[in-house]
C-alpha positions in Angstrom: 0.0 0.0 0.0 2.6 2.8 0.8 4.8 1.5 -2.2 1.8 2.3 -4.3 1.5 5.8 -2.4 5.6 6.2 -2.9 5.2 5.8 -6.3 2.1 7.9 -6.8 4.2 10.6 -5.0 6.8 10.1 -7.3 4.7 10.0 -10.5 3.0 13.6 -9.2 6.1 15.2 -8.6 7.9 14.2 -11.6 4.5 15.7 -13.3 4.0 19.0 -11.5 8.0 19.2 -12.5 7.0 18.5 -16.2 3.7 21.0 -16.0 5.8 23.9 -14.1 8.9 24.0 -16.3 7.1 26.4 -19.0 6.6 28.5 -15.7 9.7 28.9 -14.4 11.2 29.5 -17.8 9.2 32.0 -18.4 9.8 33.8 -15.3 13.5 33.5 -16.1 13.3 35.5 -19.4 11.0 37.9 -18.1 14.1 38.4 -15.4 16.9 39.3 -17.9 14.5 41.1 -19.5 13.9 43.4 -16.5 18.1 42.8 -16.1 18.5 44.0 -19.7 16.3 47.2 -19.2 17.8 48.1 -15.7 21.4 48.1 -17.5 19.8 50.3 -20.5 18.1 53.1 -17.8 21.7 52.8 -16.4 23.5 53.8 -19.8 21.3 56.5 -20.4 21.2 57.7 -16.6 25.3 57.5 -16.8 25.0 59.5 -20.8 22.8 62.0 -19.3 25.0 62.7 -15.9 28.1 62.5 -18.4 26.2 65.2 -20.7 25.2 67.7 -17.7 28.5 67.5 -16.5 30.2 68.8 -19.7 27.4 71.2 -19.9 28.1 72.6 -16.2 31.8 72.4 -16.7 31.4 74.4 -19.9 29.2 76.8 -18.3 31.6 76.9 -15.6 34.4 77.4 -17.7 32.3 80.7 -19.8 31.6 82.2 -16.2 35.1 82.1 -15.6 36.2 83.3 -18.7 33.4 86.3 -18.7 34.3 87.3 -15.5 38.0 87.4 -16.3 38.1 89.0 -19.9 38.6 92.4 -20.1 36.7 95.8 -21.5 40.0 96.2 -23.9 41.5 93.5 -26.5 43.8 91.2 -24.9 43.3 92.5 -21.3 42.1 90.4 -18.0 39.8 92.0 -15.3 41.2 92.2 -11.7 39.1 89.8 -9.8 36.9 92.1 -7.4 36.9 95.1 -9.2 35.4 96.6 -12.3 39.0 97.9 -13.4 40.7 96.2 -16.4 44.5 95.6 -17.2 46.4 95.0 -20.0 50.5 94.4 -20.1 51.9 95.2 -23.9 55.2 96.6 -25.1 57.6 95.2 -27.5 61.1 93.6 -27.2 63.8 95.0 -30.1 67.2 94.3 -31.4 69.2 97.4 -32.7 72.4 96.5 -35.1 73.7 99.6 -36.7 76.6 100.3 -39.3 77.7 103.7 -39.8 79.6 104.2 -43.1 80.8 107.5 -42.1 80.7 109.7 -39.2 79.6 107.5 -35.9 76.6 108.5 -34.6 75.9 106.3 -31.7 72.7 104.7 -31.0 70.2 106.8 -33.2 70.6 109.1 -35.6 71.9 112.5 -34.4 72.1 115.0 -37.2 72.0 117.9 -34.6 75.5 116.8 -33.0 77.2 114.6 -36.1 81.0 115.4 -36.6 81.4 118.5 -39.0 83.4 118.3 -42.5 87.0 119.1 -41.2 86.7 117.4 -37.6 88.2 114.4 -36.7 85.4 111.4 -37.4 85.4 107.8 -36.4 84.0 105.9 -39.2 83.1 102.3 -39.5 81.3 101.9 -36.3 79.6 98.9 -35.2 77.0 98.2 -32.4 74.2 96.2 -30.8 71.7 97.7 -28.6 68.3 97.0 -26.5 67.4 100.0 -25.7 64.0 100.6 -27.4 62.7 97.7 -25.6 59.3 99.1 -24.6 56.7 97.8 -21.5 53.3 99.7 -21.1 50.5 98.4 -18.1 46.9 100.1 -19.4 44.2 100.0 -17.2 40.6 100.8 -17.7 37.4 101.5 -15.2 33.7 102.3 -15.6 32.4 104.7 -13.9 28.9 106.2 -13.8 29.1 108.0 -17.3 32.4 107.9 -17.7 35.1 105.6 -18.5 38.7 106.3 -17.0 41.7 105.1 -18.7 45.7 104.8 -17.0 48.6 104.6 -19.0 52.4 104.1 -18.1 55.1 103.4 -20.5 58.9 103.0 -20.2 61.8 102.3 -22.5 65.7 102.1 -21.2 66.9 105.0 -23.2 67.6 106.3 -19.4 71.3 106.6 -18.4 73.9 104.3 -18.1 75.4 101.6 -20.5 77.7 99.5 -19.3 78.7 98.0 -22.5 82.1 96.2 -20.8 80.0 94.0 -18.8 76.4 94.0 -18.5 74.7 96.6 -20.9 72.9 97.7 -18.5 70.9 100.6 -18.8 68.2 102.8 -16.5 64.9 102.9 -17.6 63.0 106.0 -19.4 59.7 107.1 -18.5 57.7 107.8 -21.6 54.3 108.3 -21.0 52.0 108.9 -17.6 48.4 109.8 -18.0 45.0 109.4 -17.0 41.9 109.9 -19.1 38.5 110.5 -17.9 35.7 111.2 -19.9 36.9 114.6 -22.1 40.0 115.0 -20.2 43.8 113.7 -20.2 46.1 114.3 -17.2 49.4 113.4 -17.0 52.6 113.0 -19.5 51.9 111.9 -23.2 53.0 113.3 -26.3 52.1 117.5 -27.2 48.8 117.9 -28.5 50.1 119.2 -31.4 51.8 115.8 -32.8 49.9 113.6 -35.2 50.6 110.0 -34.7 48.5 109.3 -37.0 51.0 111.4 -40.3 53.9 109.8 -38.2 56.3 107.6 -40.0 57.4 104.2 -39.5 61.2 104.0 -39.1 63.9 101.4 -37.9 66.1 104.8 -35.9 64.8 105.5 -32.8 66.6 109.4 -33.1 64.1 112.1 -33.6 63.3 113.8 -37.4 64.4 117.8 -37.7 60.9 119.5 -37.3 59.1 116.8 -36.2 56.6 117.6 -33.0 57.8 114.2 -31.3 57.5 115.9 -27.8 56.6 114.7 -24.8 55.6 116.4 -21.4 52.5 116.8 -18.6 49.5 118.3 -19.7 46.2 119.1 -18.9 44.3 118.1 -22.0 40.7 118.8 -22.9 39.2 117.2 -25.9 35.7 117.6 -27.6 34.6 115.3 -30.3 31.6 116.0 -32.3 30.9 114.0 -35.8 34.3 113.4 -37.6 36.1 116.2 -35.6 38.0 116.4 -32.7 39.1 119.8 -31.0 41.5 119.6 -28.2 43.3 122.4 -26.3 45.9 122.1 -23.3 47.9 123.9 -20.6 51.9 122.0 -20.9 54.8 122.1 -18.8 57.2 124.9 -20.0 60.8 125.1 -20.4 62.6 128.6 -22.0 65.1 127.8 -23.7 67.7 130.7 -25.6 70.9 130.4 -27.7 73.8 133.1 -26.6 77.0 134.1 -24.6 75.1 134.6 -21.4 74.1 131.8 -18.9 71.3 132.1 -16.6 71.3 133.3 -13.2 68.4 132.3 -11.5 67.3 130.0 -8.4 68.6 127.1 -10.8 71.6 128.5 -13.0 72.4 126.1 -16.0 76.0 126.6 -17.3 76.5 127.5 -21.3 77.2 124.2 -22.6 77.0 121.8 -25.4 77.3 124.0 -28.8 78.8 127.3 -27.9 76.2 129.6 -26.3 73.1 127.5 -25.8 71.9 128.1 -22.2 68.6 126.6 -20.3 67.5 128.6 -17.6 64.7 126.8 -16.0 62.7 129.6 -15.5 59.4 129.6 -16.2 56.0 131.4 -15.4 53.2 130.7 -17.9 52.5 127.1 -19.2 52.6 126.4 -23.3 49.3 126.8 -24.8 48.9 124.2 -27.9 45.2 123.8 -29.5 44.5 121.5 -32.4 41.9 120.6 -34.4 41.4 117.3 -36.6 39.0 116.1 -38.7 38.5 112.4 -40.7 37.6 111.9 -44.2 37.0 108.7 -46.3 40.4 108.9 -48.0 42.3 110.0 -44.8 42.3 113.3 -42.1 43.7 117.0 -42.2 44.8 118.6 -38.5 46.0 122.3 -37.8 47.0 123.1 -34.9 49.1 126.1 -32.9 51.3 126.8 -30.3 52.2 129.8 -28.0 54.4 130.4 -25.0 56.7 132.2 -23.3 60.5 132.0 -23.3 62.3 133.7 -20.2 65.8 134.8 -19.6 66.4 135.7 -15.7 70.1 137.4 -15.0 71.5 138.9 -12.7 71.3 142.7 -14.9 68.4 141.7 -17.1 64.6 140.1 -16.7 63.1 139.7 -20.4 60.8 137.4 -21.9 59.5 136.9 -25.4 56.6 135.4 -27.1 57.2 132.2 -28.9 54.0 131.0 -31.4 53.9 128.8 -34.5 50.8 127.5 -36.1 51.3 124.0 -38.7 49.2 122.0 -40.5 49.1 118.2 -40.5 47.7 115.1 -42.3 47.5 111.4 -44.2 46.3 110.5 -47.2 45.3 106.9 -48.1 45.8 105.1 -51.4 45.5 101.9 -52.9 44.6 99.1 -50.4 47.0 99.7 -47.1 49.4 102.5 -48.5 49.5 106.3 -46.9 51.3 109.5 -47.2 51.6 111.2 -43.8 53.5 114.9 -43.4 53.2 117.4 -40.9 54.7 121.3 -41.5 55.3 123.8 -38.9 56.4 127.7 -38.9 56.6 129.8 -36.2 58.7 132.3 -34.0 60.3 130.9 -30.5 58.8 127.5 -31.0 62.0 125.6 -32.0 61.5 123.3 -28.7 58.9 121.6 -30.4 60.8 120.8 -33.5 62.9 118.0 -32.3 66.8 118.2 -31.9 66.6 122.1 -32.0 65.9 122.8 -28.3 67.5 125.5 -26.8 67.1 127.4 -30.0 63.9 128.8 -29.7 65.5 132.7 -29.0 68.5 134.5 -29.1 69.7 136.3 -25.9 72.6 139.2 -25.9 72.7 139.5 -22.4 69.6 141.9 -22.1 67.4 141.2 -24.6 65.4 138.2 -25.9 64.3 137.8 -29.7 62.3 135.1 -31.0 64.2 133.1 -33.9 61.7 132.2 -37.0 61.7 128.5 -38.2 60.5 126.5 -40.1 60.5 122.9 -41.3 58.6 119.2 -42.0 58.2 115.6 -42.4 57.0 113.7 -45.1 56.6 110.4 -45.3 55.2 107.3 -47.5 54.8 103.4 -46.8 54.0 100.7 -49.3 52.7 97.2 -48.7 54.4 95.1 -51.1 52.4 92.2 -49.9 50.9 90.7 -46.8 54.0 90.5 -45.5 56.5 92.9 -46.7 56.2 97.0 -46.5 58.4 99.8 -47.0 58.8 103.4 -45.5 60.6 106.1 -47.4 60.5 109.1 -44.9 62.5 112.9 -45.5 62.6 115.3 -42.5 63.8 119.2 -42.7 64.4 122.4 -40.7 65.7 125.5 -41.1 66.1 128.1 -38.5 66.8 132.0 -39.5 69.5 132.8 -37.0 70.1 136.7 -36.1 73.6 138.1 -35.2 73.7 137.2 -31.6 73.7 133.3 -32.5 77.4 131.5 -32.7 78.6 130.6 -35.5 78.4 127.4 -34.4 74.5 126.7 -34.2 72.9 124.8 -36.3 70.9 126.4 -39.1 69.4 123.5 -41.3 69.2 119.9 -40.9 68.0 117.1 -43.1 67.6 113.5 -42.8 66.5 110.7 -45.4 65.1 107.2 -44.3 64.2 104.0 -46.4 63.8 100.7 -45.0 62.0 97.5 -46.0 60.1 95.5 -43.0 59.1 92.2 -42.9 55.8 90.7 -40.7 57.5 87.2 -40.0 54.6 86.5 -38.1 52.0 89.3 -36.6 54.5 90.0 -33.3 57.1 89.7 -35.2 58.8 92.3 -37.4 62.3 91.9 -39.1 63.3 95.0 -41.1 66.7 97.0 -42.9 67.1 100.4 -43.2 69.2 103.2 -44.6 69.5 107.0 -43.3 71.1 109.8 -44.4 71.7 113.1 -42.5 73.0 116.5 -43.0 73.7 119.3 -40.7 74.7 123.0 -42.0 75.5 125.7 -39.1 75.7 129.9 -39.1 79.2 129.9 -40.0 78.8 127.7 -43.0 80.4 124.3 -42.1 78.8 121.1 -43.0 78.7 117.7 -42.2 76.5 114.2 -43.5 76.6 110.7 -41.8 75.0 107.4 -43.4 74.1 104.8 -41.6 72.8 100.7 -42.2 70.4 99.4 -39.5 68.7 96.1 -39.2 66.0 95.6 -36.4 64.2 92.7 -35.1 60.9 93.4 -32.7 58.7 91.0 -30.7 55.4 92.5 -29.8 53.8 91.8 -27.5 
């Protein structure tokens, strides 16, 4: 009896296994199934997390990068402030050849051995010193943007050529700008950077207005013209036998008779006015001031003026001509390499010595890469009796070079200059000079 149960146990079992296997088979699939889809909503939950983190590291990275670009190109904002900064300058290689009179670093045609006087010819030289480092800064304010500017170069003193080279450096320019007004030290009003040429020498042109000084500047804008007028630092300065004698005597020095008294009472007066065209711009401008000679028997002063006229005219794709011509009366000071001959002084009067003088000057692309500059400077001064024979009375210079754009920082160029100097008493004397340059802006 319970082997027939046993058995009927058996049979039922091995049935119920027979019936369920369909079951349990079916459950199984349904579970990789669910296994598949679990690993899917995975792969998509781990693409999506993947996705939003590019997203907010991309975001992150724009939020950084707004907050630290600047209101000018190429310049970073100070974290915490609304002020923006911007380091630029360039780094420059001088070689120079003179094949006659040596002239040192730049070209001097104010102080270049005369015809007669013993010259060193041949000279050879490296130098550095144009290297150039300007910080900018810029801050909005309610209505009104203000703007800092300081530059140096190392034409300061010093060169120790034995050892080092080392050299001090130069300020060149230190000025604010807020809304109409600049305060500081930047070129005269009455200079046109725009007419100014591209040369290789860093020496100044005869009769260009390549001066630098503080100023109070005001400047109106309205359309295409700009009218700017400013109060600058003063400095007399007289040819003649007598030094001054004042709280700050400068001995005669240099060429015979030049003195610089260092007295002054009035600031320079320079007002200019410039206005753009299509094919380029025209500027006129003037200057007045007063020259001063304090000695110990006499106390005269003289008005110095000159009024000039300035511009550039575009042609073809990227060429220009650029010149700028001044005449005046006392105003030799702004004609570079004629200061101190702005008057004449015989010991108890000053008179005002009439000048005049220019620079003119063309480039030419050749190509994308390659331009040239041809660029001819002169002055003349009308000296009076009381001026040695030894001052200058006309000056010219001549400058060509060819300038390649390696890459856009990067400038490799060759240039020849000629100069010529003529003074009261009729001697002469002309230096030429080969310079190549290399300069890395930056």
């Amino acid at each position: 009896m319970l082997k027939h149960k046993g058995r009927k146990l058996i049979a039922g079992t091995a049935l119920a296994c027979v019936l369920g296997a369909p079951g349990i088979a079916a459950a199984d699939a349904e579970m990789d199934a669910l296994k598949r889809q679990i690993d899917q909503l995975q792969r998509q939950l781990n693409d999506i997390q993947a996705r939003q983190a590019t997203v907010e590291k991309k975001q992150e990275e724009a939020l950084t990068e707004a907050d630290l670009k600047g209101s000018m190109p190429g310049s970073i904002r100070i974290p915490g402030t609304s002020t923006s900064l911007k380091i630029g300058g360039y780094v420059k290689l001088d070689g120079t050849y003179d094949m006659g009179p040596s002239m040192g670093s730049v070209v001097t045609p104010d102080a270049m051995p005369l015809d007669g006087t013993r010259e060193r010819d041949g000279a050879f030289g490296f130098n550095a010193r144009q290297t150039r480092l300007n910080v900018t800064t810029e801050t909005p304010f309610d209505g009104f943007t203000a703007r800092s500017v300081l530059e140096i170069d190392f034409y300061g003193s010093g060169g120790t050529e034995a050892y080092t080279n080392s050299v001090s450096p130069r300020l060149r320019h230190a000025y604010i700008t807020a809304g109409p007004f600049t305060i500081g030290q930047t070129w005269t009003t009455a200079y046109d950077l725009v007419a100014a040429p591209e040369k290789l020498d860093f020496g100044g042109l005869p009769a260009e207005l390549a001066l630098r000084q503080p100023q109070v500047r005001y400047t109106h804008a309205e359309g295409a013209g700009t009218f700017s007028v400013a109060l600058e630092n003063p400095e007399s300065d007289f040819i003649g036998n007598v030094a001054a004698n004042n709280s700050n005597p400068a001995a005669t020095g240099g060429i015979s008779g030049l003195a610089d008294p260092n007295f002054d009472r009035l600031p320079d007066l320079t007002v200019r006015y410039a206005h753009k065209f299509d094919w380029g711009h025209l500027a006129g401008f003037a200057i007045a001031r007063e020259i001063t000679a304090d000695t110990a028997t006499a106390d005269d002063s003289v008005l110095g003026w000159g009024v000039g006229l300035s511009g550039s005219v575009k042609f073809l794709e990227k060429d220009k001509f650029g010149f700028q011509a001044l005449y005046g009366e006392g105003v030799n000071r702004y004609m570079t390499l004629s200061y101190r001959q702005s008057a004449s002084f015989d010991g108890t009067d000053l008179d005002a010595l009439p000048s005049w003088g220019g620079t003119f000057t063309v480039q030419h692309h050749w190509d994308d890469m390659f331009r040239s500059n041809v660029t001819f400077a002169y002055h003349r001064i009308e000296n009076n009796s009381t001026v040695p024979q030894t001052a200058n009375k006309e000056m010219l210079t001549f400058h060509g070079n060819i300038i390649a754009a390696i890459i856009p920082a990067l400038d490799v160029g060759l240039e020849y200059s000629h100069a010529q100097r003529e003074t009261e008493g009729g001697q002469t004397g002309s230096a030429d000079r080969l310079q190549a340059s290399v300069m890395y802006k930056f």
